[in-house]
N, C-alpha and C positions, 0 to 999 in steps of 0.2 A: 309519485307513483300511487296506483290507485290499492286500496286493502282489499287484501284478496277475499272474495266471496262463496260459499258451496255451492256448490255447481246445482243448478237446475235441473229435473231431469228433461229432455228434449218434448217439444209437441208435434204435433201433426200437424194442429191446425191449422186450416188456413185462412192467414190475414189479408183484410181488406188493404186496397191499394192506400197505401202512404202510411200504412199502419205500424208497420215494422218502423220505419223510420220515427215513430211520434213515440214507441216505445224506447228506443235508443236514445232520445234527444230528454228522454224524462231521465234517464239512469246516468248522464252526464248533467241533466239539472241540477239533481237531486244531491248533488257530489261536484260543484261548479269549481272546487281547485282542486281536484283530483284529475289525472291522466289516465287515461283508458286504451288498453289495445284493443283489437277487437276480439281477441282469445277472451277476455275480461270480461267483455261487454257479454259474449257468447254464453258463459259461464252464467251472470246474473240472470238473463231472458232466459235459455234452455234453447238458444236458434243456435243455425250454423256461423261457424266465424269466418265463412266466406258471405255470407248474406248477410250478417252484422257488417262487416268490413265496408259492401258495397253502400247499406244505409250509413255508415259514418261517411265517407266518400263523397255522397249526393248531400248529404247536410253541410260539411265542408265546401263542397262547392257551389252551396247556395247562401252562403255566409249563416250559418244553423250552427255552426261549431268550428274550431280552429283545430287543424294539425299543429304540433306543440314537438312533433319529432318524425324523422322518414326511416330510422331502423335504429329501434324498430317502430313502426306505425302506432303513432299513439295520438289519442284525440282530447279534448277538454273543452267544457262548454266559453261561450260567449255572452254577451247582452240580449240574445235574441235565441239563444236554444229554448227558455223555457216558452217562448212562443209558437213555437216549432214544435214542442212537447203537447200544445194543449190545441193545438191542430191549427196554426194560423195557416193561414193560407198559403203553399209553396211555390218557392222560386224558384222558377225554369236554373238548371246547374248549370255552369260556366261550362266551355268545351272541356278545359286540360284542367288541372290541378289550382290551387290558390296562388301559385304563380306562375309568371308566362313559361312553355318549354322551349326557352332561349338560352342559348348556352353562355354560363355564366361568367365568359371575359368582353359580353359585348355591354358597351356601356348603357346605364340605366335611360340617359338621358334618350341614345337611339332607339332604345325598345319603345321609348314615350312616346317619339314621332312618328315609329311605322304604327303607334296602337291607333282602334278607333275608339271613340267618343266614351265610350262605354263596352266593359267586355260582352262578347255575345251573348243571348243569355240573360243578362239583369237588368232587369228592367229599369228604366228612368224616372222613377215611382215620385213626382212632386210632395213637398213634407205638406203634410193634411195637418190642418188645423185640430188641435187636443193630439197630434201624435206624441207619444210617451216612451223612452226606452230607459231601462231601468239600468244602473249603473252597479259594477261589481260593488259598491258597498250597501246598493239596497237602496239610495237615494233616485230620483225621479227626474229625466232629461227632458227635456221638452224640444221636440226636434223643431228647427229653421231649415230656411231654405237656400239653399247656394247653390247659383248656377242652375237655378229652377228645376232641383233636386231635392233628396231630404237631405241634412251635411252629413251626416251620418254615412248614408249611401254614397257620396263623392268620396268621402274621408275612405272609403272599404274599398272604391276601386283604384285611390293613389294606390294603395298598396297593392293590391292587386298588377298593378304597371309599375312596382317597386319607382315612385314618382315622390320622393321626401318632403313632408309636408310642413310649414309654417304656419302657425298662428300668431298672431301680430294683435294687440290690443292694451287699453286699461287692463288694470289686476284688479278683479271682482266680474269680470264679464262675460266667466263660462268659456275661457279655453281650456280649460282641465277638464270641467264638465264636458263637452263635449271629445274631447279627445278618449275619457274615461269611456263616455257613453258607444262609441266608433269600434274599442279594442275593447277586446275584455279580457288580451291576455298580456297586459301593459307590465313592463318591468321599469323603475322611473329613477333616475339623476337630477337631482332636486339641484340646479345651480346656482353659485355665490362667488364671490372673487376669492373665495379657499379653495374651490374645486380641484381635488389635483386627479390626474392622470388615474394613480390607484384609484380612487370612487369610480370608474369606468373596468379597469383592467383586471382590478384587484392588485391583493400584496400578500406578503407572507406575515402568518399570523404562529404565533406564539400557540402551543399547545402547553397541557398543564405538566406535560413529562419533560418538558425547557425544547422540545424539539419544535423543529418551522416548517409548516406546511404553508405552501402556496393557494389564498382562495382566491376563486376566481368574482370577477365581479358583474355588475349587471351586463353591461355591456357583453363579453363573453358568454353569460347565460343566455341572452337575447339572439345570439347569434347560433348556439349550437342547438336553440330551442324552436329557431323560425317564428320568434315571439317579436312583439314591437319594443323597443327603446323608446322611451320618453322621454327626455331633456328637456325640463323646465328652467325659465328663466334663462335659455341659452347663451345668449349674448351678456350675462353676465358673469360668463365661463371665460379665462385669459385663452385669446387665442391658441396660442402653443399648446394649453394642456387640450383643447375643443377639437384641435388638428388628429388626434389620437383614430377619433371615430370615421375620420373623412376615409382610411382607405377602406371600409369595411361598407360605407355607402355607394361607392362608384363600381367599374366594371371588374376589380378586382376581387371584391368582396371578400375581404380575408384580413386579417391582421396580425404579424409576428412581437407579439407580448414581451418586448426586450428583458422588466425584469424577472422574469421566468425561461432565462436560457433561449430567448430566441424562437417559443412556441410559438406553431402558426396554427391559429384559428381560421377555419370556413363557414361562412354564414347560411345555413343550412335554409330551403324555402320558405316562405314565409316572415324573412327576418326584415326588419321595416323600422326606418328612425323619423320621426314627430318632434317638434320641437317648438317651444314657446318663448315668445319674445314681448316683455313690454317697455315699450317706446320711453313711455313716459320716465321710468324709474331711473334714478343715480346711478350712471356707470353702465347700464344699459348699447354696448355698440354693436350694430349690427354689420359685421365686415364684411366686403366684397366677398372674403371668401366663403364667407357661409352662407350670405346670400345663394351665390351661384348653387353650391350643395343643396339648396335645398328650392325646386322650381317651384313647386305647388306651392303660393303664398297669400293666406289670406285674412281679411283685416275681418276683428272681431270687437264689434259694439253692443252695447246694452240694448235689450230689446225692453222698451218702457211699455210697449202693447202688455205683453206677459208679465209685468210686474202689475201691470190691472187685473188684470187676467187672475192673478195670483194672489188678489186681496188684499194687496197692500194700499193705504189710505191716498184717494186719489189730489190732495192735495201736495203729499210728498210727490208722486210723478209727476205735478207739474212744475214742480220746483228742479223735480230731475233734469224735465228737458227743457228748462228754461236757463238753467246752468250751462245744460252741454250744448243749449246754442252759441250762448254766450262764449262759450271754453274755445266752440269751433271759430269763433272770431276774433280769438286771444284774448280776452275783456276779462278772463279769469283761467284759474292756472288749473282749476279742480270743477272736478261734476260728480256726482253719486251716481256709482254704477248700480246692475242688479245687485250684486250684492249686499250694498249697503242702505237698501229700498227693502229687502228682506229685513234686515235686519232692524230697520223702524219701525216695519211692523210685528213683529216679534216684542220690542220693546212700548210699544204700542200699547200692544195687547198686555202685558204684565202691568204695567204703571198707566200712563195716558200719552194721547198725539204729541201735547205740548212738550212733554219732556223728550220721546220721540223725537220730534223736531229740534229741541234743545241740542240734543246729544247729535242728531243731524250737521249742526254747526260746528259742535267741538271734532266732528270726524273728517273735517276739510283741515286742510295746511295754515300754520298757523296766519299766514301772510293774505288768504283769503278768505277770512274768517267775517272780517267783517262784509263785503261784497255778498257772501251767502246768508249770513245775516240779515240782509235787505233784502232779498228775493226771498226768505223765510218769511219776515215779515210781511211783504209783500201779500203774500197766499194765503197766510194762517190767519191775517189782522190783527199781528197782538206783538211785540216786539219781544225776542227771547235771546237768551244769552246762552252759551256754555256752559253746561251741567259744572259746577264747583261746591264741592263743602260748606255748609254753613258753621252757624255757630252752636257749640254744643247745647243739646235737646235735655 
């Protein structure tokens, strides 16, 4: 909740068109995990909290800002308010609200097939080459393109058609970053084969007077907040406990919390589950059943353009995609993703390429170690080994 502010005294003034809105979208920048009604917001500017309200509204429905709750109406910025704030360009608002006005026991999957392509309204805007969005921690995305859109903008109208979305790839290749980049108002289940049921529902916790309060967990926040659920590493969730979230995804959208007496939760608009899967990793299964949960499915690979793009030493990217062609033809079990192209040159830059490259080697599996060793040397002309201890200096 947002701390309350003294009240402004009221203006007269009159504002130039879109101006109210740039001023609204600054006082949720400037305060990005804060929640604002628009009594609040009314308060901080000195306007009315019916013409606040209607600018949070049109921001919300230009994806400028997320509703975070419907009573009472409360707003909180995204990845793209402070853009909004410093007068980007506006987009034309959706017809209804951030999600469809369909009544909520028809299933998601229907809603999918009567929608069209895109909601009315927003535009089909292709990712422009240097486009940037900047991510709740402050970190810099770099948008792709999917579906000859920006992903970012696909990733906003699943939701929008409450349409549950998968990412599927290598670990290091930007599906966090990009999902980050998508929601800015992400609440996230970091998954492992310990995952239980409480990490979603919550459980009852010990207070320091020996009594037991019930908290609740992300899952339930995400639902009575109209926020997105992020389940990473999903499929490394035991089925049975992953079953938890499924009725709160389809046309029921509710869930009765068995250990809390049989409370039932309603997932309030806006509420939205993301999930990430990689293939590769131990234990990794992706079942029919969540398949099916989740339609929007799609595969995420290193972009080695942008790791040039991005300064890292162009001898490492051709080792990158000389590996991942190789990888794609089973010939080796490992390729270096972005992230570990980052991280050579980071290391790079402190010490030199060679060791760079060295440590390059020691970060594949120990089984393909020598194969990347040969396409290292290959590149660099110089044969390198495994960063290991010498003898003492």
């Amino acid at each position: 909740m947002a701390s309350p502010a003294p009240s402004t005294p009221a203006t007269s003034t009159r504002l130039g068109n879109g101006e109210l809105r740039r001023m609204v979208a600054k006082v949720l920048a400037d305060n990005p995990t804060a929640e604002y009604t628009p009594r609040e917001v009314a308060k901080r500017t000195g306007h009315s909290s019916g013409a606040i309200g209607n600018a949070m509204k049109t921001l919300a429905a230009a994806g400028h800002a997320d509703r975070t709750s419907s009573k009472p109406l409360r707003y909180q910025a995204n990845t793209t308010t402070a853009q909004a704030a410093a007068g980007a360009p506006p987009v034309a608002p959706k017809p209804a609200t951030s999600t469809p006005a369909t009544p909520a026991a028809e299933p998601a999957a229907s809603r999918a097939r009567k929608a069209p392509a895109a909601p009315t309204g927003t535009p089909a805007a292709p990712a422009r080459s240097g486009s940037v969005v900047t991510r709740p921690n402050g970190q810099r995305y770099h948008v792709r393109q999917l579906a000859g859109r920006a992903d970012v903008d696909v990733l906003r109208t699943m939701r929008h058609y409450e349409v549950p979305v998968l990412l599927y790839g290598p670990p290091g290749t930007g599906k966090t970053s990009l999902i980050e980049a998508a929601y800015g108002d992400l609440l996230t289940v970091q998954g492992d084969g310990d995952t239980t049921a409480a990490d979603f529902v919550g459980e009852y916790t010990q207070n320091p007077d020996g009594t037991f309060v019930f908290v609740h967990g992300p899952l339930i926040r995400a639902m009575r907040a109209g926020r997105v659920l992020f389940i990473d590493d999903a499929t490394l969730i035991p089925p049975t406990v992953l079953s938890v979230v499924y009725p709160a995804m389809d046309g029921r959208r509710e869930i009765a919390i068995k250990a809390h007496g049989g409370e039932v939760v309603k997932a309030e608009p806006g509420f939205f589950v993301v999930a990430g899967h990689n293939p590769g990793v131990h234990g990794a299964i992706l079942s029919d059943a969540l398949a099916s949960r989740f339609a929007f499915q799609v595969q995420v690979g290193s972009d080695y353009d942008l790791a040039g793009q991005l300064g890292v030493d162009k001898r490492a990217v051709k080792v990158a995609r000389n590996l991942a062609a190789r990888h794609g033809k089973g010939e080796v079990g490992w390729a270096p993703q972005l992230r570990e192209l980052l991280a050579f040159q980071k290391i790079a830059t402190a010490t030199d390429t060679n060791t760079a490259a060295a440590n390059l080697i020691g970060s594949a599996p120990e089984d393909d170690r020598p194969f990347v060793a040969g396409v290292v040397r290959a590149v660099f002309g110089t044969p390198l080994e495994p960063l290991a201890l010498g003898p003492r200096i």
